[in-house]
C-alpha positions in Angstrom: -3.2 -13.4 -8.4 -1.9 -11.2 -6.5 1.8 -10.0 -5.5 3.2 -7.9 -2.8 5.7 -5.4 -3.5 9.6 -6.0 -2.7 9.8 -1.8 -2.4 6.8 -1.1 0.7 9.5 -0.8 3.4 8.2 2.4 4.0 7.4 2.6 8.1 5.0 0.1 8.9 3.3 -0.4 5.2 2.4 -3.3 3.1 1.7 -2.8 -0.7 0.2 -5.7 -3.3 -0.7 -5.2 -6.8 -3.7 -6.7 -7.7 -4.8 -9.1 -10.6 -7.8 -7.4 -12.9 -10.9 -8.4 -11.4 -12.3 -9.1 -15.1 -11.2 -8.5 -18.8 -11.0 -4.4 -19.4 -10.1 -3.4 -16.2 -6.7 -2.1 -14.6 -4.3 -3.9 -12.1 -4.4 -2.4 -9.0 -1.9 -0.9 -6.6 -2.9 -0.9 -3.1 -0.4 0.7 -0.1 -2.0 -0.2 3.5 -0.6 0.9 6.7 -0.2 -1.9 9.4 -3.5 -2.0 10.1 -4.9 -2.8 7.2 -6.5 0.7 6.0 -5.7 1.6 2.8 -2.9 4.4 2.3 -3.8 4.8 -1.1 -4.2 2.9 -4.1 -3.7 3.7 -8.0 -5.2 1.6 -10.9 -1.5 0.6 -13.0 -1.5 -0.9 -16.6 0.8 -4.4 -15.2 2.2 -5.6 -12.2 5.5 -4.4 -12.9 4.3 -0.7 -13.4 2.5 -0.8 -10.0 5.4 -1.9 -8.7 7.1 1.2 -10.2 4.3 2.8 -8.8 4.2 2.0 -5.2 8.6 2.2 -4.7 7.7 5.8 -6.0 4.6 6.5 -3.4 7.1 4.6 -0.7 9.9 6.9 -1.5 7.6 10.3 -1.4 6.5 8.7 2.2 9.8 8.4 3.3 11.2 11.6 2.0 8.3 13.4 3.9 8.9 11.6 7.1 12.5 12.1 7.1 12.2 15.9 6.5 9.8 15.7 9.2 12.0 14.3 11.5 15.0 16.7 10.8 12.4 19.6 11.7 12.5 18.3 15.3 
């Protein structure tokens, strides 16, 4: 199963954390930009710590594209 993440309001981003594929391996944090290419993605121990994960990676995003902006 997999479930998106409530924190990926980032500018024009979508983020799901993914089910193990099979026993022994990690869940899987996935941010995509809007069209579908993969921002960046971290394996994660459970949902709930990708989900930790990727409102961090969101945050970094937007702290780097408002400084950006404020250099204009």
């Amino acid at each position: 199963m997999q479930r998106m993440a409530k924190s990926a309001k980032a500018a024009k981003t979508k983020a799901v954390v993914y089910d193990p594929p099979a026993r022994g391996f990690p869940h899987l944090a996935v941010l995509f930009w809007s069209d579908g290419s993969v921002l960046r993605a971290e394996p994660c121990a459970s949902v709930k710590h990708g989900e930790k994960m990727i409102t961090a990676i969101a945050k970094g995003f937007e702290q780097i594209a408002s400084a950006t902006r404020r250099k204009r």
